[in-house]
C-alpha positions in Angstrom: 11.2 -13.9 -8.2 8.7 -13.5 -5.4 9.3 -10.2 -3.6 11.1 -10.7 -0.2 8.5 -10.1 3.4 9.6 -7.8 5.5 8.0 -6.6 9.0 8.9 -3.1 9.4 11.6 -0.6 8.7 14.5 -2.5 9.8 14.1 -5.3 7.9 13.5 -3.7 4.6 17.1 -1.7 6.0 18.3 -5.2 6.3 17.4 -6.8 3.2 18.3 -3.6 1.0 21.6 -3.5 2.7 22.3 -6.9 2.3 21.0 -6.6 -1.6 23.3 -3.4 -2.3 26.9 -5.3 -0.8 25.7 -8.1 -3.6 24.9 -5.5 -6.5 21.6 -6.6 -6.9 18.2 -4.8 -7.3 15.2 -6.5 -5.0 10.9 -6.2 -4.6 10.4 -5.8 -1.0 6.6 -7.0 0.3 4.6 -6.5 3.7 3.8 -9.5 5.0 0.8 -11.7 4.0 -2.8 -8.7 4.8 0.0 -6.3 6.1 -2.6 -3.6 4.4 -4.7 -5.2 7.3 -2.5 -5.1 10.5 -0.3 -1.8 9.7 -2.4 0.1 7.1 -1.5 1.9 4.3 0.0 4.9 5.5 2.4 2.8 7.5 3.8 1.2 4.7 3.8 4.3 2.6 6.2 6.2 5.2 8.0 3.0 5.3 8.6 2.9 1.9 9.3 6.6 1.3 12.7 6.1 3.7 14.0 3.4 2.0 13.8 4.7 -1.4 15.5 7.7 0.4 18.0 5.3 1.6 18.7 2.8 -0.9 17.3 4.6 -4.3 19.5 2.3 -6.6 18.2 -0.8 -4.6 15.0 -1.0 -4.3 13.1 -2.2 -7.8 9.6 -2.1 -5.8 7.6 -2.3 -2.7 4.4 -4.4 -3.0 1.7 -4.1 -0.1 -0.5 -7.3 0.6 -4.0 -6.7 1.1 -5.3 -9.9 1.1 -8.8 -11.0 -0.1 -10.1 -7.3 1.8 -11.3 -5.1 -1.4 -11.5 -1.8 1.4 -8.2 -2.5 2.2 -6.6 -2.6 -1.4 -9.0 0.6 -2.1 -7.7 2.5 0.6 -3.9 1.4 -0.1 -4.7 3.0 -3.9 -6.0 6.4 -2.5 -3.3 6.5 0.1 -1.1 6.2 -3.0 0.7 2.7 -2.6 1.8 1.7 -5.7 1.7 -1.6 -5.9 -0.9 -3.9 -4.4 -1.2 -7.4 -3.9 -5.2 -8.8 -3.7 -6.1 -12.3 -3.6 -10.1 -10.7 -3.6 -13.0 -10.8 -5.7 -13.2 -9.3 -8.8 -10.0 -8.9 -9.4 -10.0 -7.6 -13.1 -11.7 -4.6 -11.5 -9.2 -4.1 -8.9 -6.6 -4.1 -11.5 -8.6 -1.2 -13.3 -8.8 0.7 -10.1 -5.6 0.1 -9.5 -4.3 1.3 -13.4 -6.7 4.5 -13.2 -4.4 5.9 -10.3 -1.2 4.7 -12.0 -0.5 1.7 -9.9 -0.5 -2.0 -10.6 -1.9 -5.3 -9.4 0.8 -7.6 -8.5 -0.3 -11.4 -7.9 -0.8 -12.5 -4.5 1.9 -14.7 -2.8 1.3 -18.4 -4.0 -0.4 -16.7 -6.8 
């Protein structure tokens, strides 16, 4: 199951919330290049409070840095832990990605 997009804080709140009152564990995702348009310490605060928040919820939190290798680089060293990259190369990304322990996920559509 694709991971659900969220835009912010308040609609991973909203999603986890909703998730938690059915019993079920969800992927949350930035929207499509949010590495791009919020960056990579934004999601990493946003993610930090909603582990805080809904630890038992949350299975994982994927940022998409669309086809912009700098942008899924800088999402590793910032110490995001899963990225999505629709770039070139992206056997090497996955091995930059693995040699900080983080993972590749596939694009959306992907």
């Amino acid at each position: 199951m694709e991971p659900a997009r969220i835009n912010g804080l308040e609609d991973g709140r909203r999603q986890l919330a909703a998730a938690r009152e059915a019993g079920a564990r969800v992927s949350l995702a930035s929207l499509a290049d949010g590495a791009l348009s919020g960056g990579a310490a934004w999601f990493a605060a946003i993610e930090a409070e909603l582990r805080a928040e809904f630890p038992d919820t949350l299975a994982e939190m994927v940022l998409d840095c669309g086809d912009c290798p700098g942008a899924a680089l800088g999402a590793l060293r910032a110490g995001v832990k899963t990225i999505a990259y629709a770039g070139p190369d992206r056997a090497r990304m996955r091995a930059a990605a693995a040699s900080v322990g983080a993972k590749l996920a596939e694009p959306a559509g992907g």
